[in-house]
PQR file of N, CA, C, O and H, with PARSE charges and radii, in Angstrom:
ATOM      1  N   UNK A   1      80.261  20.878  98.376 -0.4000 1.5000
ATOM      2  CA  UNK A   1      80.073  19.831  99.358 -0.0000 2.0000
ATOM      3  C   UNK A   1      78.901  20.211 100.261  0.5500 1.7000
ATOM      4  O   UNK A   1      78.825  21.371 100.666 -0.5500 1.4000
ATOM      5  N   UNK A   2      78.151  19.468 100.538 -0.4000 1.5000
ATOM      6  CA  UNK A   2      76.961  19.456 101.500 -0.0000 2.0000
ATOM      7  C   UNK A   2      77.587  19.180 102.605  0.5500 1.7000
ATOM      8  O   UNK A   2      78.515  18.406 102.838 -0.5500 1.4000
ATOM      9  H   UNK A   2      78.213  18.526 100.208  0.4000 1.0000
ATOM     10  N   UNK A   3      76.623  20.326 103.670 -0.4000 1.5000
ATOM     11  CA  UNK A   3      77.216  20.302 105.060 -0.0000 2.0000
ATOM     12  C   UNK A   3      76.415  19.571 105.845  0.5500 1.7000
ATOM     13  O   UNK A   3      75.250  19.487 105.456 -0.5500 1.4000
ATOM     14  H   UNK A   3      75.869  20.955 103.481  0.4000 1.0000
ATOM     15  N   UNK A   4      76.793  18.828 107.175 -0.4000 1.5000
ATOM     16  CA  UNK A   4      75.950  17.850 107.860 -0.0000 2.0000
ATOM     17  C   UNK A   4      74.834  17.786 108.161  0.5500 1.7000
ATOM     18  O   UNK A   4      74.023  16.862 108.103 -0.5500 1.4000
ATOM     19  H   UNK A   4      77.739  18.896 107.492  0.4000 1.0000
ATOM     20  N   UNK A   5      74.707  19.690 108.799 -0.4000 1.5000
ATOM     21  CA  UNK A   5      72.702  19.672 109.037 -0.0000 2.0000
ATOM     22  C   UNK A   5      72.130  19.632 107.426  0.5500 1.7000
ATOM     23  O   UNK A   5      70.988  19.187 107.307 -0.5500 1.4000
ATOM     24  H   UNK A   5      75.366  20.441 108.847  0.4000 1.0000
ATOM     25  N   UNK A   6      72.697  19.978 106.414 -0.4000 1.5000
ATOM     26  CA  UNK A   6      71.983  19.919 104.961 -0.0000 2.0000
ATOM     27  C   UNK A   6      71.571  18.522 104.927  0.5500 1.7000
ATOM     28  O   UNK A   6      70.457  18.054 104.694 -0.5500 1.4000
ATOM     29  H   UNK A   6      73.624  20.339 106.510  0.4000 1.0000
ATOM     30  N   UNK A   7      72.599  17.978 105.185 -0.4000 1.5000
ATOM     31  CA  UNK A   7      72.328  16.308 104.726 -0.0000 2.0000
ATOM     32  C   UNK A   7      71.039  15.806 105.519  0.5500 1.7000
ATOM     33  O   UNK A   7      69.997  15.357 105.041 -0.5500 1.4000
ATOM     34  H   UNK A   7      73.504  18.358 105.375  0.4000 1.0000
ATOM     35  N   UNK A   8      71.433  16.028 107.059 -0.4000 1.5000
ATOM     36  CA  UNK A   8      70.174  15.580 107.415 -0.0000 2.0000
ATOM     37  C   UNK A   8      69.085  16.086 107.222  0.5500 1.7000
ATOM     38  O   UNK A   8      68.217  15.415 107.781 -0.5500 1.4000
ATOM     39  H   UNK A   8      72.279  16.392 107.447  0.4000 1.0000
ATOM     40  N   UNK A   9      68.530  17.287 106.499 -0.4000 1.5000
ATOM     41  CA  UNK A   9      67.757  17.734 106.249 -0.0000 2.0000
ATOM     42  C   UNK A   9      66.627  16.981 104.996  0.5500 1.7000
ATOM     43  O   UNK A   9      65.410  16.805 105.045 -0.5500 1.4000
ATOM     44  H   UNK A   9      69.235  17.833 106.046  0.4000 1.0000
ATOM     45  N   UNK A  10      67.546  16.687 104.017 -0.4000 1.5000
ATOM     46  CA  UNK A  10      67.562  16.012 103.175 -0.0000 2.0000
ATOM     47  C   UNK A  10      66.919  14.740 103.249  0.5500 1.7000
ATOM     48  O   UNK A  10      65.804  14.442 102.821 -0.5500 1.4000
ATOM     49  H   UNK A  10      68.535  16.830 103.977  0.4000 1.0000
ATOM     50  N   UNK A  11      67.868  13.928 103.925 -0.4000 1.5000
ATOM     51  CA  UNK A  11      67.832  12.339 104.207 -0.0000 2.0000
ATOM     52  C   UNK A  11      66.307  12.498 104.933  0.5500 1.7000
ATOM     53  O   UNK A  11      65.418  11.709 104.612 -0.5500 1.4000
ATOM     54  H   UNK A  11      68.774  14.171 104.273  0.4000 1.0000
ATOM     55  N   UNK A  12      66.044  13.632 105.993 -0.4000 1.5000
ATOM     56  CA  UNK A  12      64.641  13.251 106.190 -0.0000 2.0000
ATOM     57  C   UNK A  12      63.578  13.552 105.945  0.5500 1.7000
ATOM     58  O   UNK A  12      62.553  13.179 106.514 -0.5500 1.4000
ATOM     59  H   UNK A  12      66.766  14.272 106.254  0.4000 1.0000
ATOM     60  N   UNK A  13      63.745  14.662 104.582 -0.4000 1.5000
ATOM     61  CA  UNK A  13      62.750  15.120 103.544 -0.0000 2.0000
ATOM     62  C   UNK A  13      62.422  13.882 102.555  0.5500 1.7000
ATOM     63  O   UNK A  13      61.362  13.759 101.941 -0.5500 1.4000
ATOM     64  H   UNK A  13      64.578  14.966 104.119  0.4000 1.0000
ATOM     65  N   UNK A  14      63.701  12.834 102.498 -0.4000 1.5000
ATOM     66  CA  UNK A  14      63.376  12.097 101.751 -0.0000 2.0000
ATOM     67  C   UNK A  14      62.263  10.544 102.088  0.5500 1.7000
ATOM     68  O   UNK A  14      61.367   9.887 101.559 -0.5500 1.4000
ATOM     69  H   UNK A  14      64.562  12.934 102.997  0.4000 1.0000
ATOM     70  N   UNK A  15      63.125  10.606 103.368 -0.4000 1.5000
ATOM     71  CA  UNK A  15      62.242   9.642 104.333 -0.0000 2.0000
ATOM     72  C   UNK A  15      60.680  10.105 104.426  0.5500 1.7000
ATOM     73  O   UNK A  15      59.749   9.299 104.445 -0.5500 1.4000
ATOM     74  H   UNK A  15      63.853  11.140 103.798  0.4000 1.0000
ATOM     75  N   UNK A  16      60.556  11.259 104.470 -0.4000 1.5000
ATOM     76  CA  UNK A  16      59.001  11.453 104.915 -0.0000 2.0000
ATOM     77  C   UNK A  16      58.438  11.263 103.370  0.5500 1.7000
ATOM     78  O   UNK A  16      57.330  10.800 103.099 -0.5500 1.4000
ATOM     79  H   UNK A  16      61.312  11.914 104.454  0.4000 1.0000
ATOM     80  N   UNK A  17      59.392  11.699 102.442 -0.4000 1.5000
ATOM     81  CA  UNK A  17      58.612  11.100 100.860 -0.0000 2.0000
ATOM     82  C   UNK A  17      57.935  10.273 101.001  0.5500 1.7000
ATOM     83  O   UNK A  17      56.710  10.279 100.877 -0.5500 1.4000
ATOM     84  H   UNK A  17      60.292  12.076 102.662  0.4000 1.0000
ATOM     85  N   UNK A  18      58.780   9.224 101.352 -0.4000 1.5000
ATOM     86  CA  UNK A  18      58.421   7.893 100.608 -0.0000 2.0000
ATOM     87  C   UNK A  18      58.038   7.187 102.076  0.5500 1.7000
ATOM     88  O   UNK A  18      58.268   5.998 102.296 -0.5500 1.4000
ATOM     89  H   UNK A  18      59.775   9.219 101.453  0.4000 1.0000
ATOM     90  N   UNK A  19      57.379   8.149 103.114 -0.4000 1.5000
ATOM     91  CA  UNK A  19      57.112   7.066 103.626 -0.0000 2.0000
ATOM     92  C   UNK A  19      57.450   6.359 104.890  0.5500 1.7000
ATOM     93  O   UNK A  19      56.716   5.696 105.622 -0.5500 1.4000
ATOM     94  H   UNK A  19      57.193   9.115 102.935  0.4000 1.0000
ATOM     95  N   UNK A  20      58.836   6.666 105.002 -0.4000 1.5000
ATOM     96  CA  UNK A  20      59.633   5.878 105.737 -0.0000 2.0000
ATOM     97  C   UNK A  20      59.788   6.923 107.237  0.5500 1.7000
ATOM     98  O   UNK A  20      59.457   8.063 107.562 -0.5500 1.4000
ATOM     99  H   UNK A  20      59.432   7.205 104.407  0.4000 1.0000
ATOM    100  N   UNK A  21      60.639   5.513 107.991 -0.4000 1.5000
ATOM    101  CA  UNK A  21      60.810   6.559 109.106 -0.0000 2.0000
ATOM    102  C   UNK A  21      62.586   6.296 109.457  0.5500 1.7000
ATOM    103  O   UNK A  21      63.265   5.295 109.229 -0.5500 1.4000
ATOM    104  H   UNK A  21      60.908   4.587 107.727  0.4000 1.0000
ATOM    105  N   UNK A  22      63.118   8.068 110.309 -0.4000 1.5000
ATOM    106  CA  UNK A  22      64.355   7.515 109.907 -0.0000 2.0000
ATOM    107  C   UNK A  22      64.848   7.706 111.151  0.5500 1.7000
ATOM    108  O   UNK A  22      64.311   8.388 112.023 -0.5500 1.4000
ATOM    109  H   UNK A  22      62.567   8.881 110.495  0.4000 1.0000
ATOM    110  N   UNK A  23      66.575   6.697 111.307 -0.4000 1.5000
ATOM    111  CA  UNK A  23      66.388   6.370 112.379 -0.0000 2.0000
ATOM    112  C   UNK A  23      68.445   6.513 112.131  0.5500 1.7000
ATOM    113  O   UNK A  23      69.027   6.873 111.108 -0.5500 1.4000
ATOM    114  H   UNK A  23      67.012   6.143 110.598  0.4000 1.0000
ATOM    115  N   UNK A  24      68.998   6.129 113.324 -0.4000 1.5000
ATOM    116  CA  UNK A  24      70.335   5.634 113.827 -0.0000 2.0000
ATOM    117  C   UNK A  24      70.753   4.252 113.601  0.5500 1.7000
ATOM    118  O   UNK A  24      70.053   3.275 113.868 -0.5500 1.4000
ATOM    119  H   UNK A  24      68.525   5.837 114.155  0.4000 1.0000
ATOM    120  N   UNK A  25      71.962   4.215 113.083 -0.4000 1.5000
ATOM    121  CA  UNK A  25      72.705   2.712 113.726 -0.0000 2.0000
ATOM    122  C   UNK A  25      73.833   2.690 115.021  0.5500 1.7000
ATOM    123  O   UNK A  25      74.579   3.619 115.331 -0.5500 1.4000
ATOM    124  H   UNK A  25      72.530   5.008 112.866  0.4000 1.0000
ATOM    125  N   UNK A  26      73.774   1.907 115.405 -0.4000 1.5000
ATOM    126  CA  UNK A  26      74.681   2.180 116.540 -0.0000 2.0000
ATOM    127  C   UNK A  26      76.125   2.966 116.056  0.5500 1.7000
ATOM    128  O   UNK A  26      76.878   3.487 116.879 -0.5500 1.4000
ATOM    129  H   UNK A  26      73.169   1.152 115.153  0.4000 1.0000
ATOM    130  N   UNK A  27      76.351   2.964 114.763 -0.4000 1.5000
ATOM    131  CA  UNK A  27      77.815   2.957 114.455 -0.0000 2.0000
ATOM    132  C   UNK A  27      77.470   4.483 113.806  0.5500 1.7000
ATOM    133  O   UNK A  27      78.383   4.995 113.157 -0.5500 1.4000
ATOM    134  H   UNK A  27      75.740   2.540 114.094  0.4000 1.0000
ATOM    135  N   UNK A  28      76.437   5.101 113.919 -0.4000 1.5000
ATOM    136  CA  UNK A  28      76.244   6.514 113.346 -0.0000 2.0000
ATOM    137  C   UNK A  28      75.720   6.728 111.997  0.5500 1.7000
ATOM    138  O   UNK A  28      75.797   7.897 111.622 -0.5500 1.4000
ATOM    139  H   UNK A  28      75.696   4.686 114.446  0.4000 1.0000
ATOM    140  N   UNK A  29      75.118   5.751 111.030 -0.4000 1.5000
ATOM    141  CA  UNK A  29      74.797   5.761 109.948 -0.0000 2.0000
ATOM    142  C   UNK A  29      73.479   6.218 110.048  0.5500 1.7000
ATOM    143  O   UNK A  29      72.879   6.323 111.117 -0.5500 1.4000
ATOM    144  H   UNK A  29      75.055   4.801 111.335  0.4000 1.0000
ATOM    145  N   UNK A  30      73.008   6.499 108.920 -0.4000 1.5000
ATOM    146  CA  UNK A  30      71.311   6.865 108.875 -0.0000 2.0000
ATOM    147  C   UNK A  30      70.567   6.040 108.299  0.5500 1.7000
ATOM    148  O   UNK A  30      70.767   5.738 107.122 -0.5500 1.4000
ATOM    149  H   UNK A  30      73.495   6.414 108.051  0.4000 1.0000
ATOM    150  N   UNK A  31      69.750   5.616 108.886 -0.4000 1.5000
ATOM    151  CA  UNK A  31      69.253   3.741 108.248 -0.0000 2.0000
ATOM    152  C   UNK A  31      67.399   4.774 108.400  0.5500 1.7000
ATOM    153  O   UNK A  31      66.922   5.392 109.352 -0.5500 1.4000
ATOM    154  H   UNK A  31      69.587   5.861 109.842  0.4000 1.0000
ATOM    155  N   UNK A  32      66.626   4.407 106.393 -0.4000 1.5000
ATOM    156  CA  UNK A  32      65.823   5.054 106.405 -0.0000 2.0000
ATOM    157  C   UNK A  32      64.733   3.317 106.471  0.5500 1.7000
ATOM    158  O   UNK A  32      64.966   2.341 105.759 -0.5500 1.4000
ATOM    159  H   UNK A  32      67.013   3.905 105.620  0.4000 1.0000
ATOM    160  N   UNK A  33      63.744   3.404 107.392 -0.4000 1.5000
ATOM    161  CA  UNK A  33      62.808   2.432 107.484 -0.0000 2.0000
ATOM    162  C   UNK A  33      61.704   2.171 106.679  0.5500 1.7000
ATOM    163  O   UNK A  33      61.101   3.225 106.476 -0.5500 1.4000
ATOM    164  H   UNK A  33      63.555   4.197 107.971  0.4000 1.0000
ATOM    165  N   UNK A  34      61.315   1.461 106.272 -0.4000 1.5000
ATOM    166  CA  UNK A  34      59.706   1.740 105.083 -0.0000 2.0000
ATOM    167  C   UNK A  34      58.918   0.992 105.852  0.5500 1.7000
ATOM    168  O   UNK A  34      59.557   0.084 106.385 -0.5500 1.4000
ATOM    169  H   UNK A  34      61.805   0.606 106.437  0.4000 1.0000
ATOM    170  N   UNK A  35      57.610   1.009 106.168 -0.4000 1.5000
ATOM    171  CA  UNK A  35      56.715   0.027 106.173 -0.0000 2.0000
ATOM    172  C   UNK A  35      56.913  -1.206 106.233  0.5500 1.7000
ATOM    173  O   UNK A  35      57.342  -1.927 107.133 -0.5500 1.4000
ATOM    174  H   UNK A  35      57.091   1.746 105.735  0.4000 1.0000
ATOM    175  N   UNK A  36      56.399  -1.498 104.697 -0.4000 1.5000
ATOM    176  CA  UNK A  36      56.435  -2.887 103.731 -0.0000 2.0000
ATOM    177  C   UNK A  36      58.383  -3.561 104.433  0.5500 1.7000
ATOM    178  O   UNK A  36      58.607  -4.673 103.954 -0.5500 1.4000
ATOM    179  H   UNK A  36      56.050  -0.913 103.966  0.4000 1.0000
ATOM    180  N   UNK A  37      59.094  -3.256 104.988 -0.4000 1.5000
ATOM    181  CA  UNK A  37      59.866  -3.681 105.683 -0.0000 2.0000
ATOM    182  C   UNK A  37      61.688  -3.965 105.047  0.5500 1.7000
ATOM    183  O   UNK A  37      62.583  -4.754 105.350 -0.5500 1.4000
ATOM    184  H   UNK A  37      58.911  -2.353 105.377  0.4000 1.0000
ATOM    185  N   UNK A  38      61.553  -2.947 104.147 -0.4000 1.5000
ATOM    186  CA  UNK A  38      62.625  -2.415 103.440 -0.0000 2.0000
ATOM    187  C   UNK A  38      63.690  -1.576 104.585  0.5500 1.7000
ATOM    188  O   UNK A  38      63.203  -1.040 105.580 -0.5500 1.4000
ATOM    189  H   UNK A  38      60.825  -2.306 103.901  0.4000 1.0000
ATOM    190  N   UNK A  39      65.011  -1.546 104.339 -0.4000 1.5000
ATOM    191  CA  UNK A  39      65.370  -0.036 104.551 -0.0000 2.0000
ATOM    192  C   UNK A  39      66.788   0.229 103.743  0.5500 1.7000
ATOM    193  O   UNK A  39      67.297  -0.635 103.029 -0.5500 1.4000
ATOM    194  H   UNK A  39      65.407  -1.982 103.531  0.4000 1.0000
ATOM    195  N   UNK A  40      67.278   1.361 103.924 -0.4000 1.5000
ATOM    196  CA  UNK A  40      67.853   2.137 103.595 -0.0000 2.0000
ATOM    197  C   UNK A  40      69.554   2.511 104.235  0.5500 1.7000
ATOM    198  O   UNK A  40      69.685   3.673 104.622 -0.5500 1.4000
ATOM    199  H   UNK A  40      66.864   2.063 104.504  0.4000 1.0000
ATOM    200  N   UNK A  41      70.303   1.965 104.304 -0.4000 1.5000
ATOM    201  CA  UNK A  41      71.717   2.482 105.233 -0.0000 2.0000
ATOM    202  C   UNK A  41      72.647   3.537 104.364  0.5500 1.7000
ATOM    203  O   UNK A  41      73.296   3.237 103.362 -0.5500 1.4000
ATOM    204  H   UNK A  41      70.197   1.021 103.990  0.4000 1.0000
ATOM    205  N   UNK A  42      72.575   4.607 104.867 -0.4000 1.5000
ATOM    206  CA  UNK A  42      73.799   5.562 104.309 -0.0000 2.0000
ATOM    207  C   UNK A  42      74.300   6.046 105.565  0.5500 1.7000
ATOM    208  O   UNK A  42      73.906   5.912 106.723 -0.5500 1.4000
ATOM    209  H   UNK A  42      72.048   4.850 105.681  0.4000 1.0000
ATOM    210  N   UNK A  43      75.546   6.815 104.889 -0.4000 1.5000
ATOM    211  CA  UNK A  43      76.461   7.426 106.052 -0.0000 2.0000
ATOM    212  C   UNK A  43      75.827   8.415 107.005  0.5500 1.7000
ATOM    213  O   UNK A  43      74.603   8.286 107.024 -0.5500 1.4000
ATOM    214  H   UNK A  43      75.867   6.924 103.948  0.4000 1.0000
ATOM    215  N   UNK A  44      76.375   9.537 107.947 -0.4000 1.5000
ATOM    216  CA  UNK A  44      75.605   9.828 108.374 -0.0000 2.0000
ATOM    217  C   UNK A  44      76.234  11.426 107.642  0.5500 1.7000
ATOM    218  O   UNK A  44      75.484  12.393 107.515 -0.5500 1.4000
ATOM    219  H   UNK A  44      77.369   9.642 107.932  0.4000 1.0000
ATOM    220  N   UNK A  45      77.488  11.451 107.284 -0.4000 1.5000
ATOM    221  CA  UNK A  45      77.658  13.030 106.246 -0.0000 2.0000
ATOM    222  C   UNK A  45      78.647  12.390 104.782  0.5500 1.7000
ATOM    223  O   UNK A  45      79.563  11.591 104.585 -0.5500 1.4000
ATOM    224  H   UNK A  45      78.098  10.665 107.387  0.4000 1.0000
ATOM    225  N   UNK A  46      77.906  13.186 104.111 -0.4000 1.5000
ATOM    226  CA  UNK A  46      78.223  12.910 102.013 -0.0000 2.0000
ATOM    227  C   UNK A  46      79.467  12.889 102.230  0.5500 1.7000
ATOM    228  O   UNK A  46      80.255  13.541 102.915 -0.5500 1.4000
ATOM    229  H   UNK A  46      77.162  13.835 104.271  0.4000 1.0000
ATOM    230  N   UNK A  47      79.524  11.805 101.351 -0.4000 1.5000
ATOM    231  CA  UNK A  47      81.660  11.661 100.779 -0.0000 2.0000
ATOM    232  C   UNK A  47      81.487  12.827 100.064  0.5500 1.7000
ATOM    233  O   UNK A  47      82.292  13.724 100.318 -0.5500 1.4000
ATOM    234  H   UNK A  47      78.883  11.275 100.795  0.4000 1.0000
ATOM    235  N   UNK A  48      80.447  13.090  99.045 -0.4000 1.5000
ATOM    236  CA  UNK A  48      80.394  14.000  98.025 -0.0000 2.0000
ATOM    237  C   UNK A  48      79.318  14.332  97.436  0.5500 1.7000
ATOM    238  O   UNK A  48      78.417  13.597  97.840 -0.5500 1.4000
ATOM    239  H   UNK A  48      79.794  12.361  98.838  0.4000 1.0000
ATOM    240  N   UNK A  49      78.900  15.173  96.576 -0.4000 1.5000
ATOM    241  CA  UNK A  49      77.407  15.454  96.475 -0.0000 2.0000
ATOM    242  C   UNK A  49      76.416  14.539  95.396  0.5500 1.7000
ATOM    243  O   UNK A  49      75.495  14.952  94.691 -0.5500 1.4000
ATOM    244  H   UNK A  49      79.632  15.770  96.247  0.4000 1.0000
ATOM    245  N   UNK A  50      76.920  13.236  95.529 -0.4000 1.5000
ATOM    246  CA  UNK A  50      76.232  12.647  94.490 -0.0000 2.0000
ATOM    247  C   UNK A  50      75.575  11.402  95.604  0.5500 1.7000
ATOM    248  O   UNK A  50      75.103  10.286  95.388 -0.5500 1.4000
ATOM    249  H   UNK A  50      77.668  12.901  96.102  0.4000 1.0000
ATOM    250  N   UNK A  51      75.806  12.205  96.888 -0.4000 1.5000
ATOM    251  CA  UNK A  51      75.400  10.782  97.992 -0.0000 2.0000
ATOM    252  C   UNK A  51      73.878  11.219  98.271  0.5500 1.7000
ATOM    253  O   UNK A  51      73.256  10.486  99.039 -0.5500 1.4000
ATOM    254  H   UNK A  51      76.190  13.112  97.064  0.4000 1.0000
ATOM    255  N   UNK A  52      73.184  12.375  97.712 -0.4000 1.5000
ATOM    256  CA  UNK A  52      71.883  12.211  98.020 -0.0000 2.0000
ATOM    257  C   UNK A  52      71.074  11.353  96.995  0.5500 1.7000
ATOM    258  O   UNK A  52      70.163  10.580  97.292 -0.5500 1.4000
ATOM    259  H   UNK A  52      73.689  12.971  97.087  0.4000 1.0000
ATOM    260  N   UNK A  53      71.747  11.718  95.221 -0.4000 1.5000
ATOM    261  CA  UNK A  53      71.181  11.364  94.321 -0.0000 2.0000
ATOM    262  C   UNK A  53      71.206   9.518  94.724  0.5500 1.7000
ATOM    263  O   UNK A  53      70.215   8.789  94.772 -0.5500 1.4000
ATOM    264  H   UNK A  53      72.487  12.346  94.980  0.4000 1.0000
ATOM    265  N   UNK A  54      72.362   9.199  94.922 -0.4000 1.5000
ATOM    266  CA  UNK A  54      72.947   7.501  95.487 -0.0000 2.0000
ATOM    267  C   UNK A  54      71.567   7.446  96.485  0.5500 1.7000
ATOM    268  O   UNK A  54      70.728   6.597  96.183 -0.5500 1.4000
ATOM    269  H   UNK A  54      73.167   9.792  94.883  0.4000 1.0000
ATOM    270  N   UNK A  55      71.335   8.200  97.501 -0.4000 1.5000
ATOM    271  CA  UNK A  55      69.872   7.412  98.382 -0.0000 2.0000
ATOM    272  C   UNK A  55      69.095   7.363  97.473  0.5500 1.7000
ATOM    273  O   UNK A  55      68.540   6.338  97.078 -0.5500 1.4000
ATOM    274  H   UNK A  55      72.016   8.890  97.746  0.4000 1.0000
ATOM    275  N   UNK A  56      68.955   8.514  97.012 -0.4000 1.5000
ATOM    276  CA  UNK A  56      67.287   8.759  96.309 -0.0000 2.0000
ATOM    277  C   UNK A  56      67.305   7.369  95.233  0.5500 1.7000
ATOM    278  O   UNK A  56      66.245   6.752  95.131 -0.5500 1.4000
ATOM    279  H   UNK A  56      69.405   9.347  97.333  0.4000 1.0000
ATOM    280  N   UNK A  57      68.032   7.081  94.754 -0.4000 1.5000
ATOM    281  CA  UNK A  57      68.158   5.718  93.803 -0.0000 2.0000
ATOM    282  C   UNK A  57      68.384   4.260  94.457  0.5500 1.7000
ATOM    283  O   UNK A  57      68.490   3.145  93.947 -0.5500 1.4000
ATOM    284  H   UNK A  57      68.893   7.582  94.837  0.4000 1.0000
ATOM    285  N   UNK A  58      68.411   4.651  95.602 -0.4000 1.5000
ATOM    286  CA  UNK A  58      68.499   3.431  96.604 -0.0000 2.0000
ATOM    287  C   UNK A  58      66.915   3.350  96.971  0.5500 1.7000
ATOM    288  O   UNK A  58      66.375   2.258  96.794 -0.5500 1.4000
ATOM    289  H   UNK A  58      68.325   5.557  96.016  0.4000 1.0000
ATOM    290  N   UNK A  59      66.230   4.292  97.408 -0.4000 1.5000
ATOM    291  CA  UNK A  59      64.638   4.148  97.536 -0.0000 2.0000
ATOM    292  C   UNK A  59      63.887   3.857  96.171  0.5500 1.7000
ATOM    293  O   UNK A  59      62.917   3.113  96.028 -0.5500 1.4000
ATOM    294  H   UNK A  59      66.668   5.179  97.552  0.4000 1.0000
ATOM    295  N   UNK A  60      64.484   4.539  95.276 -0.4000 1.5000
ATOM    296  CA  UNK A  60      63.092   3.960  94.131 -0.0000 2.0000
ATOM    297  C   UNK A  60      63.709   2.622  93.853  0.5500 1.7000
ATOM    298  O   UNK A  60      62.771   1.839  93.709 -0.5500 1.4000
ATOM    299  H   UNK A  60      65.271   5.144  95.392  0.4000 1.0000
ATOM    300  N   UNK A  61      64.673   2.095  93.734 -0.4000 1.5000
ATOM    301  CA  UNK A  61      65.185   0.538  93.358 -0.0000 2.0000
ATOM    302  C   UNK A  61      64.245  -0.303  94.843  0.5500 1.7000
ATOM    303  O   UNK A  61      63.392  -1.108  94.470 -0.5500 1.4000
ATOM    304  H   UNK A  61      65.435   2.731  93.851  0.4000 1.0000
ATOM    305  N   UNK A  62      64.364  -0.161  96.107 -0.4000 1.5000
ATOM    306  CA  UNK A  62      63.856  -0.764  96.831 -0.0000 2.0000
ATOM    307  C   UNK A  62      62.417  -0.183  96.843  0.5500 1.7000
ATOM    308  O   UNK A  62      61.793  -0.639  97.801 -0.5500 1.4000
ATOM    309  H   UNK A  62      65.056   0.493  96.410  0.4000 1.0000
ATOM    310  N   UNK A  63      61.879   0.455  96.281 -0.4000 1.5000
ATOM    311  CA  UNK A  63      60.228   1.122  96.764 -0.0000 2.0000
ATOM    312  C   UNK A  63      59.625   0.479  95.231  0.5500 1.7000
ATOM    313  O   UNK A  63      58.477   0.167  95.548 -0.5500 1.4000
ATOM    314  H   UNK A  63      62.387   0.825  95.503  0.4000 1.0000
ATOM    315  N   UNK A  64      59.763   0.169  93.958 -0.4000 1.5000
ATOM    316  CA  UNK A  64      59.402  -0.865  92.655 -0.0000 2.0000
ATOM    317  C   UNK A  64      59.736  -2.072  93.320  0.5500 1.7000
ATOM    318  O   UNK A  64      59.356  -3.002  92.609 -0.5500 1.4000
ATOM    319  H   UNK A  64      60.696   0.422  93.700  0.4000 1.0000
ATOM    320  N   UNK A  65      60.430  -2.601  94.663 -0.4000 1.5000
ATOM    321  CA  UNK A  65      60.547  -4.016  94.478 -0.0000 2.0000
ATOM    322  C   UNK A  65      61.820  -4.721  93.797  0.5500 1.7000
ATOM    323  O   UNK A  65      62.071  -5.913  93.972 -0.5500 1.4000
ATOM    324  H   UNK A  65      60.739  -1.845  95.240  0.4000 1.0000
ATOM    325  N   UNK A  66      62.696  -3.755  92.900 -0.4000 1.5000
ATOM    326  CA  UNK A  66      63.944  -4.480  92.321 -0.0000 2.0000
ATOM    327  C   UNK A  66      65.186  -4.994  93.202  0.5500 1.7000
ATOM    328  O   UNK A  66      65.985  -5.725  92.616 -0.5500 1.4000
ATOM    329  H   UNK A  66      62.492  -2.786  92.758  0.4000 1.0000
ATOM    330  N   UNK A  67      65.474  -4.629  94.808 -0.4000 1.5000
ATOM    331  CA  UNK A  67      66.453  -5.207  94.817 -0.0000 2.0000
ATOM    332  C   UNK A  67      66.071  -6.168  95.911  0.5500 1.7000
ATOM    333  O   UNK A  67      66.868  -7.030  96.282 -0.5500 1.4000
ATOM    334  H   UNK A  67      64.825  -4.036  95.284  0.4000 1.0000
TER
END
């Protein structure tokens, strides 16, 4: 299991990938911003360790334009 500072470590290695900038929701989630005017909402710590691979496939589906 990934621990909370990991995650955020992560979530904003991934944000600076692609680009984006990352930010809060009022309710504690991590909402990643793009430019072009996309974004991104995940939790703010992993149910389990397949919640980074789940963003990272949430940015390339929204960064091609598919969803």
């Amino acid at each position: 299991m990934t621990s909370r500072s990991e995650w955020h470590r992560k979530v904003a290695g991934l944000a600076a990938k692609h680009g984006c900038t990352l930010g809060r929701t009022r309710g504690g989630h991590l909402v990643l911003k793009h430019p072009d005017g996309w974004r991104v909402v995940t939790s703010s710590t992993p149910s389990d360790d397949k919640a980074i691979r789940n963003v990272l496939a949430d940015i390339r589906r929204y960064s091609r334009g598919a969803a």
